[in-house]
N, C-alpha and C positions, 0 to 999 in steps of 0.2 A: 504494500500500500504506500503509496506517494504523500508527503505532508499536504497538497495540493489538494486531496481532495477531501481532508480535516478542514484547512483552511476554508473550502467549498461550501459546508456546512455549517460551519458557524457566520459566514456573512449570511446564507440564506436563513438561518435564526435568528439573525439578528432584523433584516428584511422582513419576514414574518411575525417579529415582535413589533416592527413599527405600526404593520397594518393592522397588527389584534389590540395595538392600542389607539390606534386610532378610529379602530371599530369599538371598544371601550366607550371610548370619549362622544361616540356620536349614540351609543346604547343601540347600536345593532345585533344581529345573533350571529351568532357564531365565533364573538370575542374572547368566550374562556377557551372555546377549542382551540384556537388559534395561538395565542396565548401558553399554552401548555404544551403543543408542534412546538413552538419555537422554542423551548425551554428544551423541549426533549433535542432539538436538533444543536443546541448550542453546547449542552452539556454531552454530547456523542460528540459531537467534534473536537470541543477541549480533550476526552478524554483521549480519542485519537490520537492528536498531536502530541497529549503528555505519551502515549507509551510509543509515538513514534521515537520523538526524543528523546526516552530516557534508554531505547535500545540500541542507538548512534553509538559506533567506540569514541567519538571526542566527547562527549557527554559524559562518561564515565570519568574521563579522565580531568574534564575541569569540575566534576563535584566531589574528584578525591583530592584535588589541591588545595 
């Protein structure tokens, strides 16, 4: 897996967090669902990138210095 497509996921969380809050703010439906996509999409991408990262050999070696 590419960092690229962690990255992918968390902008499109974060894009989906704009419109479930601006579906919020205007009290249309479908805002908690939206809302909670975006949440699940931002936190699968963080978590991606962390364990892309932390399985890089220079990762290891700048958190043992």
């Amino acid at each position: 897996m590419k960092l690229k497509y962690a990255l992918v996921l968390i902008v499109l969380g974060l894009c989906a967090y704009v419109v479930g809050a601006l579906f919020k703010i205007e009290h249309w439906t479908g805002a908690d669902a939206l809302l909670i996509s975006s949440a699940g999409l931002i936190v699968s991408g963080l978590l991606l990138a962390t364990i892309k990262l932390l399985r890089h050999p220079r990762t290891k070696r700048l958190l043992n210095s």
